[in-house]
N, C-alpha and C positions, 0 to 999 in steps of 0.2 A: 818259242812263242806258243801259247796255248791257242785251242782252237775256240772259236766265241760258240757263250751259251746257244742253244736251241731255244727260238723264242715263241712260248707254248699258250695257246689259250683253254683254259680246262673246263667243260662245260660238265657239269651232272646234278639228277633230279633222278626220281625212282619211274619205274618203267609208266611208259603214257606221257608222257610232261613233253616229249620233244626232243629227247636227249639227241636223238640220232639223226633225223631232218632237221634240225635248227644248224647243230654243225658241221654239216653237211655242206650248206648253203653258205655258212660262214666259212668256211674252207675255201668254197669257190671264189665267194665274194674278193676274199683276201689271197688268191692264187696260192694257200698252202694246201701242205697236206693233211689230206683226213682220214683220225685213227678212231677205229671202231672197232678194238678186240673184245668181244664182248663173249659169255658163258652159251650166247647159242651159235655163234662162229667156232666157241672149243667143242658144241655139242657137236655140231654137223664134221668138223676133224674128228673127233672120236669116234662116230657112228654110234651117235646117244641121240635121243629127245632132249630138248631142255629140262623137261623135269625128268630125264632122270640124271643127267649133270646135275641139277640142282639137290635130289636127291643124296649121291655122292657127297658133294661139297657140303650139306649137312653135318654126315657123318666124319670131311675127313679136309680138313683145314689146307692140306697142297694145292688142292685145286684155286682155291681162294685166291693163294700166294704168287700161283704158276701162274697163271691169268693177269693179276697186275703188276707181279715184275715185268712180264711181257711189257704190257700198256706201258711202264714206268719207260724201260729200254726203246722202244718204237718215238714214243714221245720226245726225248731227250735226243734222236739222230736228226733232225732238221726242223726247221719253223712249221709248224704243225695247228691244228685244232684237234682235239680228242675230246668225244663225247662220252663216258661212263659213268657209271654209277658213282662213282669214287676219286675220279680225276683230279678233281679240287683240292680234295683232302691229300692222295698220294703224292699229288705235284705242287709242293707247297711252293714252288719255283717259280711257279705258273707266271707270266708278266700278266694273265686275268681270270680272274677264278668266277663260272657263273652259274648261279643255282637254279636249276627251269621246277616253277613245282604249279601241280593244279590241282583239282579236289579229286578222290577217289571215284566218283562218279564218272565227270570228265574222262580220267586213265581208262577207268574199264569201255569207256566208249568208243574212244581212240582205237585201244588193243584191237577191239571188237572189230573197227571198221577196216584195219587193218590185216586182221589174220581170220574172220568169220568165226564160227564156231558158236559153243552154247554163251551167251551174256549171262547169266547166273555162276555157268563154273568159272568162266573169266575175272568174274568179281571176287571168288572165294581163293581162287590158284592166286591174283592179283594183292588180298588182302595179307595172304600165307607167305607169300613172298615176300613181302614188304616186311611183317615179323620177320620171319628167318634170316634175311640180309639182316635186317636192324642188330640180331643178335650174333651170326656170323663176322661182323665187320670189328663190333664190340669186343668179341674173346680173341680174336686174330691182331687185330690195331687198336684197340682202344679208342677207335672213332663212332664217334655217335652222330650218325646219321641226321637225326633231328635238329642239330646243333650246325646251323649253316650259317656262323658270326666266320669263318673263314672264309667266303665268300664277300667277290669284291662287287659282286652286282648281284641283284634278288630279280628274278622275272618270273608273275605270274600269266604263263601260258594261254589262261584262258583269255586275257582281255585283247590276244594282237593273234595275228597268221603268223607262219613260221616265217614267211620272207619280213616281213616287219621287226620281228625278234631278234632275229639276226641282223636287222641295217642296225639295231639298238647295238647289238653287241659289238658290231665293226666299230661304229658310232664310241661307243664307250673305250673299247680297242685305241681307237686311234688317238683319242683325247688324254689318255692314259700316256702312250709314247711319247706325245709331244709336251708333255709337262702340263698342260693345262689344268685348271682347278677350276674351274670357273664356267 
């Protein structure tokens, strides 16, 4: 007898959007677990900055790899939510794939209120970022970021609070399992 799938909700949006308090809360909400292997949990294992993990992963495509087969293996051992950048696309399994996105301005506000620092370089590290995944994710998986028709729900973050966000997601979650259309 095979053992039954791992039934995953895969949320991701580029940094700022929510990725990681929306499914946070929807973890809770729905008594799973919540996966958050993200490149500044491998920085602080490695004894890096994020930018200079970021750095690395640049120049040298494992890191990319090591990082979401992690997420891919974590995801797939029990009924889970996972927040990442890429979760969507890597977990095409996913029983709901949800895209969180808000405007640039917005992200750099969030980050800002979140971790303090200069607002100017936060917007420039924020913009650079978002290139360099865009083109990391491209030469590695041929996923384009931009391109979120893989996604079974679209939420723009700006219009609700994160506890709101996530009742939509559970909301959607559970209408999804019980066959509903309608």
């Amino acid at each position: 007898m095979s053992t039954p799938r791992a039934s995953i909700i895969a949320i991701s949006g580029k940094s700022g959007c929510g990725n990681t308090t929306v499914s946070r809360i929807v973890a809770e909400l729905l008594n799973r677990t919540f996966i958050n292997y993200t490149f500044r949990k491998m920085a602080e294992e490695e004894g890096l900055s994020l930018a200079e993990l970021l750095a690395l992963a640049n120049e040298d495509p494992s890191w990319d790899r090591r990082l979401d087969s992690r997420q891919v293996e974590l995801a797939h051992r029990e009924d889970c939510v996972i927040g990442s950048r890429l979760a969507m696309w890597l977990l095409g399994d996913a029983d709901l794939r949800v895209y969180l996105k808000a405007s640039q301005e917005v992200r750099v506000d969030r980050i800002f209120s979140r971790e303090g620092g200069d607002k100017v370089q936060i917007a420039r590290f924020t913009a650079a970022r978002d290139i360099d995944d865009q083109r990391r994710y491209k030469e590695i998986y041929g996923i384009d970021t931009e391109d979120i028709s893989c996604a079974h729900l679209v939420i723009d973050t700006e219009l609700w609070d994160a506890r709101a966000i996530a009742a939509l997601i559970v909301k959607a979650f559970r209408l999804r399992n019980t066959g509903s259309k309608g």
